[in-house]
C-alpha positions in Angstrom: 0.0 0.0 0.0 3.0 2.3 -0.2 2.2 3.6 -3.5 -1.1 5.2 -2.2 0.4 7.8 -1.4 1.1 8.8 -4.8 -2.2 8.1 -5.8 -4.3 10.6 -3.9 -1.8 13.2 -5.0 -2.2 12.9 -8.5 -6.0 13.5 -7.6 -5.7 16.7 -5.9 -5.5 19.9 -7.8 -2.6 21.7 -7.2 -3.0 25.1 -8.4 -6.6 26.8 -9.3 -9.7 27.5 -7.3 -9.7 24.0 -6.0 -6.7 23.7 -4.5 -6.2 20.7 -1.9 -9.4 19.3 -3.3 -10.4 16.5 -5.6 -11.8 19.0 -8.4 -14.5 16.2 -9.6 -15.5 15.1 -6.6 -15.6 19.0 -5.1 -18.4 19.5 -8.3 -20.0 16.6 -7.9 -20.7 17.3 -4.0 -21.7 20.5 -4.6 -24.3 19.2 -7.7 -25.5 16.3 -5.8 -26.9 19.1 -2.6 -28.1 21.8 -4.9 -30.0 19.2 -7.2 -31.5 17.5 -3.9 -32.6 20.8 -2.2 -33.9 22.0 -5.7 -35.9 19.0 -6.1 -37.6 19.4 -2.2 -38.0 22.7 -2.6 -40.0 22.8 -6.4 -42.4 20.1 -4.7 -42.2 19.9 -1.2 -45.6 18.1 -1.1 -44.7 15.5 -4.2 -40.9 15.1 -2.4 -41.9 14.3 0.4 -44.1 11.6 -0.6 -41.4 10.0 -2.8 -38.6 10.2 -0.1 -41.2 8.5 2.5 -42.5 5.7 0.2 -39.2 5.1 0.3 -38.4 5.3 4.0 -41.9 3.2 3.7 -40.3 0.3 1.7 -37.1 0.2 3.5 -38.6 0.1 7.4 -41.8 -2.5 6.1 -39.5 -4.7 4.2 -36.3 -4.6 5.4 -36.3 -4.2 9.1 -35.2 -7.8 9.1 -32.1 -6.5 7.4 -31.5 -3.3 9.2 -31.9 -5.5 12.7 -29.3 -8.1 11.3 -26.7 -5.5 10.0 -27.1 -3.9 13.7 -26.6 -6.8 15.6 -24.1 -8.1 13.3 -21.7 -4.8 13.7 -22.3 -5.5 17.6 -21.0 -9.0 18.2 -17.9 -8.3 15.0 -17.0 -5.1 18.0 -17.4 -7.2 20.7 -15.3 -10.0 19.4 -12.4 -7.3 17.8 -12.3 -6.0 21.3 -11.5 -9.4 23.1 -9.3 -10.4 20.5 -5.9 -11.0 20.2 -5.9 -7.9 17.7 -6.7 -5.6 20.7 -3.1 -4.4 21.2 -2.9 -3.0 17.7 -2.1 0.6 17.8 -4.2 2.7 15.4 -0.7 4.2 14.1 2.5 3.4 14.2 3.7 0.8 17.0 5.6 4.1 19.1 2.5 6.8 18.1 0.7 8.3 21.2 -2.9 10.0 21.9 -3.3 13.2 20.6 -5.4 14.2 23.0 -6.0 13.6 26.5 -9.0 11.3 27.9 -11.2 13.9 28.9 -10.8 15.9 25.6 -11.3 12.5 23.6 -14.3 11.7 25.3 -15.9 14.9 25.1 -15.7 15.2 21.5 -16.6 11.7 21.2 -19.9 12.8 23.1 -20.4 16.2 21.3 -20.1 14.8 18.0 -22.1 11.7 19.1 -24.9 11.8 21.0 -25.5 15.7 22.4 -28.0 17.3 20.8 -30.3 14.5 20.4 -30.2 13.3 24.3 -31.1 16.7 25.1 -34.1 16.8 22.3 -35.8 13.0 23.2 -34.2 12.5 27.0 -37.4 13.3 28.7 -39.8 12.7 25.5 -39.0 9.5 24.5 -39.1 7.6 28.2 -42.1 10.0 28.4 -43.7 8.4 24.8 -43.2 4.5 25.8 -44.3 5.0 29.3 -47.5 6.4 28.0 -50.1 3.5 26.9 -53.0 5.6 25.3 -51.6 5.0 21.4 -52.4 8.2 20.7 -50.6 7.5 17.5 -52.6 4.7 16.0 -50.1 2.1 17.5 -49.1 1.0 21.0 -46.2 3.9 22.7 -44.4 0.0 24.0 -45.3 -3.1 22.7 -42.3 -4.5 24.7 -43.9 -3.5 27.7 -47.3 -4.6 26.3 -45.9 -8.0 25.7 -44.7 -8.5 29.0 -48.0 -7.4 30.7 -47.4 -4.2 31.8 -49.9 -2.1 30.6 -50.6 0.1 33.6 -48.4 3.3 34.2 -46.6 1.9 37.3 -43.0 1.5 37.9 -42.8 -1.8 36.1 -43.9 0.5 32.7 -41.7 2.8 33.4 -38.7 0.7 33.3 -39.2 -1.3 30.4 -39.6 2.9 29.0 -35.8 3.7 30.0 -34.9 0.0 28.6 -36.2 0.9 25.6 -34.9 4.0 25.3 -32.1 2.6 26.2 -31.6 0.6 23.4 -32.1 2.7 21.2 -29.5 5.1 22.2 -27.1 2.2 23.1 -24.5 -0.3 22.1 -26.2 -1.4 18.7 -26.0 2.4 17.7 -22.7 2.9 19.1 -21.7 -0.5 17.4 -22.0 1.3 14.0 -20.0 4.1 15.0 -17.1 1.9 16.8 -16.8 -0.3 13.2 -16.8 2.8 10.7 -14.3 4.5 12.8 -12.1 1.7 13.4 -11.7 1.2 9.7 -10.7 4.5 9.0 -8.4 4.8 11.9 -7.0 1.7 10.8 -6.4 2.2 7.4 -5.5 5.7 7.6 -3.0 5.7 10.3 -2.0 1.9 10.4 -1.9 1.4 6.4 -1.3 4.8 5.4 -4.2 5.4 2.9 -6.3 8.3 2.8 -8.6 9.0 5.8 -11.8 8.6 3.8 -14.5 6.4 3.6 -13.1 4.3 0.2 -10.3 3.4 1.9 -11.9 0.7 4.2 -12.7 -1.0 1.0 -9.0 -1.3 -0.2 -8.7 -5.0 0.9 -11.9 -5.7 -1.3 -11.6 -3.1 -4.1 -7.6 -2.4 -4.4 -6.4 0.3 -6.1 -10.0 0.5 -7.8 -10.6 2.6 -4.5 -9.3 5.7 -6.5 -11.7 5.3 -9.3 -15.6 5.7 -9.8 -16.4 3.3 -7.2 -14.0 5.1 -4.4 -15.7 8.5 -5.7 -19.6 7.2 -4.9 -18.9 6.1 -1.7 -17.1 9.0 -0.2 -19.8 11.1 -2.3 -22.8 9.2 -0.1 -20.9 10.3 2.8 -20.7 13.8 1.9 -24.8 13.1 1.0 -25.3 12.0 5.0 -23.2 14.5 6.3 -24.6 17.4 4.7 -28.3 16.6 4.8 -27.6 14.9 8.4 -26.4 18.3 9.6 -29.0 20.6 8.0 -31.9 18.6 8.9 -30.8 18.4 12.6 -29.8 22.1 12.4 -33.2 22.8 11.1 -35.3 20.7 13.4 -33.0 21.6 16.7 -33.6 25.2 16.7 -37.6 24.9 17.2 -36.5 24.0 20.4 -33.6 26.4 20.8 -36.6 28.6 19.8 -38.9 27.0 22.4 -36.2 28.1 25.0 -35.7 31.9 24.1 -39.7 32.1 24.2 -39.9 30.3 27.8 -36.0 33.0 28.9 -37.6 36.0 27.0 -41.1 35.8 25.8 -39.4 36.2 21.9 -41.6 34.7 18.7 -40.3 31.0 18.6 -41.7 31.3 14.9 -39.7 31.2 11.8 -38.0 34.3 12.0 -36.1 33.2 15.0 -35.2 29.9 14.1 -33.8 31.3 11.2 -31.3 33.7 13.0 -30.3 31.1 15.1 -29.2 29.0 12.3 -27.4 31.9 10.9 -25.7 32.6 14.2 -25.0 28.9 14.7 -23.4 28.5 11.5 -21.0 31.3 11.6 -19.5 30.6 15.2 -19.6 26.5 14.0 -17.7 27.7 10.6 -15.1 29.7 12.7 -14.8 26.6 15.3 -14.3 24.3 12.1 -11.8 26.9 10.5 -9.5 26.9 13.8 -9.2 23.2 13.7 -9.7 20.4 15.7 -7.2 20.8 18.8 -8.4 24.3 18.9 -12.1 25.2 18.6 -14.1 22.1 18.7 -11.4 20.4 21.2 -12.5 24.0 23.3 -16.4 23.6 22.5 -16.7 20.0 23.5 -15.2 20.5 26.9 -17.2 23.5 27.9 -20.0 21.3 26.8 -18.9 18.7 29.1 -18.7 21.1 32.3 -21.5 22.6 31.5 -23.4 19.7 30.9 -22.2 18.6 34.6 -24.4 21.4 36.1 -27.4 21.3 34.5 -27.5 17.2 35.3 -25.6 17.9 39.0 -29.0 19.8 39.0 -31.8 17.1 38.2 -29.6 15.1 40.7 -29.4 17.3 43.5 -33.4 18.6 43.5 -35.0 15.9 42.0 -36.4 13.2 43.5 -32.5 11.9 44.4 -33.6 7.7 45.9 -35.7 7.2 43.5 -33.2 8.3 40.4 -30.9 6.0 41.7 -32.8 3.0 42.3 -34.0 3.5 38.8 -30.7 3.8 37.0 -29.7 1.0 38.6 -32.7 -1.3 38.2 -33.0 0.1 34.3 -29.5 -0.6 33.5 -30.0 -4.1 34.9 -33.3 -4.7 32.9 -31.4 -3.6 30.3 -28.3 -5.6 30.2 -30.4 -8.3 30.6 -32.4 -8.1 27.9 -30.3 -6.0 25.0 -29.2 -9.3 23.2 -32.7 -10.4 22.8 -34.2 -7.3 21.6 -31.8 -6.6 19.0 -33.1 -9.9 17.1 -36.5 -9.1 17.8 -38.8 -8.6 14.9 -42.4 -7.4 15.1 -44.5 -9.4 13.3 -48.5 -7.9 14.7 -49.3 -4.8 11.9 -49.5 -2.5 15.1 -46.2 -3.8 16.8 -44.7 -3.8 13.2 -45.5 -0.2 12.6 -43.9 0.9 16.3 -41.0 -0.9 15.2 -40.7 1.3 11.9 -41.4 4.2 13.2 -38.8 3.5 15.9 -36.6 1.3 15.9 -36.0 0.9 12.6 -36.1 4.8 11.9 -33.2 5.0 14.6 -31.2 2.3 12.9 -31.5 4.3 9.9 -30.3 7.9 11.4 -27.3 6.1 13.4 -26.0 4.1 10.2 -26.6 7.8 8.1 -24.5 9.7 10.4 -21.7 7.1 11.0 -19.4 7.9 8.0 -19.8 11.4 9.1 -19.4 10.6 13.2 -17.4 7.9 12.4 -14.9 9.9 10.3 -14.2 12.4 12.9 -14.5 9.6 15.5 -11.4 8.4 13.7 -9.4 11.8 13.4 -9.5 12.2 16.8 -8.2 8.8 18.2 -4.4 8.4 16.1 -2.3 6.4 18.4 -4.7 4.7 20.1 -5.2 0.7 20.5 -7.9 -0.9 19.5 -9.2 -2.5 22.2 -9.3 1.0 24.1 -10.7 2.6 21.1 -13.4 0.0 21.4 -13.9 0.4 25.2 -13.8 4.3 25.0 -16.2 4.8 22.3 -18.6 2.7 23.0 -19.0 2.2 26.9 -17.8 5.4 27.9 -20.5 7.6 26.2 -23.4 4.9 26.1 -22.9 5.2 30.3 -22.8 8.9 30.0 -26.2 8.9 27.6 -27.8 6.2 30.4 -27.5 8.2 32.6 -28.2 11.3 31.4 -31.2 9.7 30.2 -32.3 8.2 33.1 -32.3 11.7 35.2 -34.0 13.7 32.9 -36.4 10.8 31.7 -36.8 9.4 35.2 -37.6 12.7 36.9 -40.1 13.4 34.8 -41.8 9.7 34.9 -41.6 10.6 38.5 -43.5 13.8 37.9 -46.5 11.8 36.0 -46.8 9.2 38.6 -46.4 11.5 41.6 -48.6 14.2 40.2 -52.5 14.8 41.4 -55.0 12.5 39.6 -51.8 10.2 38.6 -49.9 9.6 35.4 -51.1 11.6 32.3 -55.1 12.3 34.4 -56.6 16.1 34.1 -54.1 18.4 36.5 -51.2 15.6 36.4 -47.0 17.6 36.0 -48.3 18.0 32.0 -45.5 16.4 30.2 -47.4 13.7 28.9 -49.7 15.5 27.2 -47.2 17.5 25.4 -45.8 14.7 24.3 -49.0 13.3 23.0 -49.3 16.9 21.2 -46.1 16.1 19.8 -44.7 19.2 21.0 -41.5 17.6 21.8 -39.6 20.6 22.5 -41.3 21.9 25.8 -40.7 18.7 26.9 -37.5 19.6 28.3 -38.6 22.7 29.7 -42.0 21.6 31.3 -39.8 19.1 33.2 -37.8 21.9 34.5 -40.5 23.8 35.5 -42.1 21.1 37.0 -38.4 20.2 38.9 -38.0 23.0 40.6 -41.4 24.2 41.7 -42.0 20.9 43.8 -38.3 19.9 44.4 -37.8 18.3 48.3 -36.7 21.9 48.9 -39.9 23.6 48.5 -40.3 26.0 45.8 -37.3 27.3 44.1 -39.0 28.6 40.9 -36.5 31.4 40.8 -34.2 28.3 39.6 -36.5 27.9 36.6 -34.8 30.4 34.6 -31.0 29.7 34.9 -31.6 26.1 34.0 -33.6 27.0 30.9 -31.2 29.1 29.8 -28.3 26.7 30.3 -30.5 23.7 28.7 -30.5 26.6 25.6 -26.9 27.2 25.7 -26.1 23.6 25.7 -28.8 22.9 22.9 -26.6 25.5 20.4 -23.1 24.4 21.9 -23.5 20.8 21.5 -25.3 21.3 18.0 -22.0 23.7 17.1 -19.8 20.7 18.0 -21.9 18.7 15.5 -21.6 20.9 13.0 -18.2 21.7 13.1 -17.7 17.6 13.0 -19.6 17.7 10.0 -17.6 20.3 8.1 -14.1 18.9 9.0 -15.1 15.7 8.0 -16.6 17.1 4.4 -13.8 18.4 3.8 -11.4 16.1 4.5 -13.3 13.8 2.4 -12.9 15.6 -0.4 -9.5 16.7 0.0 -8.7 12.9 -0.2 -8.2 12.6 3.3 -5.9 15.7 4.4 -6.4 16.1 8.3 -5.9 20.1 7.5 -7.9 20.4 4.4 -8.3 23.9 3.4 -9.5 26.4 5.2 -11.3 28.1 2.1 -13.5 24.6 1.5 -14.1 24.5 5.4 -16.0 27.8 5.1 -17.7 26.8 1.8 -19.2 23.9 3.5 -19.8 24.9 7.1 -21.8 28.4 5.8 -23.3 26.3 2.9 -24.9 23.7 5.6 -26.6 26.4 7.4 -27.9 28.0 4.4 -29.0 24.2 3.1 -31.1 24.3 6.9 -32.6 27.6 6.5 -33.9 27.4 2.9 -35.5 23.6 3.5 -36.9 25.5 6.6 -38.7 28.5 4.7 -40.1 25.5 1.7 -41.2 23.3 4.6 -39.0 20.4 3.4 -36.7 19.7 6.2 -38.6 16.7 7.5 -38.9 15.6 3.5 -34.5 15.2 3.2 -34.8 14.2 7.0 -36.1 11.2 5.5 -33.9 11.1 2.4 -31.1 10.9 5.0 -32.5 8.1 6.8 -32.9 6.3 3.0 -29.7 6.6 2.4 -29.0 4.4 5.6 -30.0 1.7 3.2 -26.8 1.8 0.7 -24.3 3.3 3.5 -25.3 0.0 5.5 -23.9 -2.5 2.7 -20.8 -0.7 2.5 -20.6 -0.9 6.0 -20.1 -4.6 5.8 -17.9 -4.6 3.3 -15.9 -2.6 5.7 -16.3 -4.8 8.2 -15.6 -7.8 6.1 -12.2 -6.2 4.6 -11.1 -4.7 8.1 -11.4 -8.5 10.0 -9.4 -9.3 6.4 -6.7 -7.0 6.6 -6.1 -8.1 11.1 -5.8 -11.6 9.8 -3.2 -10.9 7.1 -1.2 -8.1 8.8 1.5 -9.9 10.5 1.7 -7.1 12.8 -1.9 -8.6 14.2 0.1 -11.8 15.8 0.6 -12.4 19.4 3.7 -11.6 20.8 5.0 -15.8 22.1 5.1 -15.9 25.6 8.8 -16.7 26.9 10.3 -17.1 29.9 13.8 -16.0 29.5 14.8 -11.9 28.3 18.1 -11.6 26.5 20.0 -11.0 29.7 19.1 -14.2 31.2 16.5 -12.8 33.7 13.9 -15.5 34.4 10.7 -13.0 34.1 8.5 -14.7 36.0 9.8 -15.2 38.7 11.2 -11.6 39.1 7.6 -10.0 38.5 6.1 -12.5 41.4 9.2 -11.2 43.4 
């Protein structure tokens, strides 16, 4: 693989407006999003309906596949992390971390999971521990299944174990493989850090050709529309919280300034590079994170938080391997499962080139086996739990409140939910939090911590969107880790404008579920990955086991001086 080198440079233009970029792939990305947002935008209506007959097709006839490819990338991690390949450094044999553990794991988490814990933490244990389906099919059929169809404690735990799951190891699994490949192959074999290099032990030098070009185009396709949709659906409830802090219009106006806003300072944070602005961003988000959940932990109803993490995660360990395989077969369970699970399947394996990618960039010199740990324990606990507080206080809330879980002058939140006014969520469980908290009423805490849920809502979406540029970029610079500044601009200004136009035509939810089609393509080449990454370990002499001996060169007997 020596000669790849070579390769990408004779793709890369050295002189002319796309400098540091591959000139036909840099076209092509830029044709690919202006014909896809043209297309919404002419028809929203007629779009929509295409893109969703499609989402329609994939999640009625395929969940069987999406559910195998999941489960599949879960036991190939799990067995790559106990394997005898665990020692291999994701570099050269003497490289070291870049970057420390906490700054690793907060970008891990920033680019990861932030935004959307913040968005669905309390409505989503909030939606399965309901059981009115409201929406024409049950809120928990694995709850229903077992029996458990009253709003009790029981209910609300198999909620937080299906939420859970969803925001667990299967989706983490996806993440863990994609960015193992690229780490691999990019520092270990020396090929570009981009998406077709994975596929080098199955494709060969062919990875510089058409083929190479598609795939690292349908990650561009993820990223891009990945990030604009999220931008575009996140700042309704960014919008949600300046109404609640200030009384302002949460209306379209709004929410488009705060996309503008959000995609300059996530441009200049992508412009100043990895160890600088995004490394920065991520920890703030961390620490600042810490208080607003040091908060729901402190005032909130503190035994019964506990209890429930602990009793969750339990009921959930216990149960993950079985409900990754299971497959609905009842028309109502079968549509829960769509609307989902298997619509979560689709936006984790959409967003892993681009998570994945940066995942990757940010773990050089690294071994495997603690890249494996660290991404995908480390942030699945953190998400549990975050989960679990915000979630579990405001289960709490429902069953604690007068006339009992969701009855006339119950805490609220599950009728917003059933409004599907998902963003007040949050924010009704503050409210709630602090007016009955064991310390009486401190509703003059309301306001600080809806302010801070704000901040963090923009700051962890910043760290997103910054990912998302860098790894654009990078992509189409053929894998530069310090593509040019120029492009990152370009791109990190052009997803923002993507957000704010599909928010004025009404189309975001329409390439929302383009994004979650192309899950469907993105997920073959996934395996392939897989396949040629397990392919390359078993070939790469580096990948054997050190013989044990008992002797070193001097004559020392090594045993028995370590048990002295």
């Amino acid at each position: 693989m020596s000669e790849n080198g070579t390769n990408r440079d004779n793709l890369i233009a050295k002189s002319g407006f796309f400098t540091g970029l591959h000139p036909g792939m840099g076209i092509a990305a830029k044709a690919m999003v202006a014909s896809f947002v043209v297309f919404t935008v002419l028809n929203v209506e007629y779009a929509g309906e295409l893109y969703g007959a499609v989402r329609g097709w994939i999640e009625s006839g395929l969940s069987w596949y999406y559910i195998t490819a999941m489960t599949v990338m879960l036991f190939i991690c799990l067995y790559l992390m106990f394997s005898r390949f665990g020692t291999i450094k994701l570099g050269d044999d003497d490289s070291k971390p870049e970057f420390s553990n906490f700054s690793w794991f907060a970008m891990l988490f920033s680019a990861g999971v932030g935004i959307g814990i913040l968005f669905f933490g309390v409505a989503e244990p909030i939606f399965y521990f309901d059981n009115s389906g409201a929406f024409g099919y049950p809120n928990n059929p694995h709850a229903d299944l077992q029996g458990h169809g009253e709003m009790d404690v029981q209910r609300a735990v198999d909620a937080m174990r299906v939420t859970y799951f969803h925001w667990g190891l299967h989706g983490w699994a996806v993440y863990v493989m994609i960015g193992l490949c690229l780490a691999y192959f990019g520092f270990r074999k020396k090929l570009p850090l981009t998406l077709r290099s994975a596929l080098y032990p199955v494709l060969g030098e062919r990875i510089y050709g058409p083929i190479g070009h598609a795939v690292d185009l349908l990650a561009v396709f993820g990223t891009v529309f990945g990030v604009a949709t999220s931008l575009g659906l996140g700042v309704t409830q960014m919008a949600t919280g300046l109404n609640v802090l200030f009384g302002i219009d949460p209306g379209i106006t709004t929410q488009l300034i705060l996309i503008a806003v959000i995609s300059v300072i996530a441009t200049l944070s992508a412009v100043s590079g990895v160890g600088n602005g995004i490394r920065i961003i991520s920890e703030w988000n961390i620490w600042l994170s810490i208080v607003l959940l040091a908060a729901f932990v402190a005032f909130g109803p503190f035994k019964f938080l506990m209890s429930f993490f602990i009793t969750s995660l339990g009921d959930y360990i216990w149960n993950v391997i079985p409900m990754g395989f299971w497959t609905a077969s009842e028309p109502g369970n079968a549509a829960w499962q769509g609307g989902w699970t298997i619509f979560y399947w689709g936006w984790w394996i959409s967003w892993a080139p681009f998570v994945g990618m940066f995942i990757a960039r940010i773990s050089r010199g690294r071994t495997i086996r603690e890249f494996m740990v660290g991404v995908m324990f480390v942030p699945t606990t953190i998400a549990f739990f975050w989960i679990c507080m915000f979630g579990g206080s405001a289960i709490w809330q429902e069953m604690n409140a007068v006339g009992g879980p969701g009855a006339a002058g119950g805490a609220g939140i599950i009728e917003t939910v059933r409004a599907w006014n998902l963003p007040n969520a949050l924010y009704g469980t503050i409210d709630n939090l602090f007016r009955t908290s064991w310390a009486g009423d401190m509703s003059w805490m309301i306001w600080p911590m809806s302010a801070l849920a704000t901040i963090l809502l923009a700051s962890w979406f910043i760290t997103s969107s910054d990912s998302g540029t860098l790894v654009i970029t990078t992509m189409l610079s053929m894998g530069d880790d310090d593509p040019p500044k120029m492009f990152r601009i370009i791109w990190g200004l052009g997803e923002g404008f993507v957000a704010g136009v599909l928010l004025l035509a009404g189309g975001l939810k329409a390439l929302q579920t383009a994004s979650i089609a192309a899950a469907l393509p993105i997920s073959v080449i996934m395996l392939f990955m897989a396949y040629g990454l397990i392919k390359s370990l078993v070939e790469d002499s580096s990948a054997v086991a050190e013989p044990l001996v008992e002797y070193a060169p001097d004559g020392t007997h090594i045993t028995q001086e370590l048990r002295s």
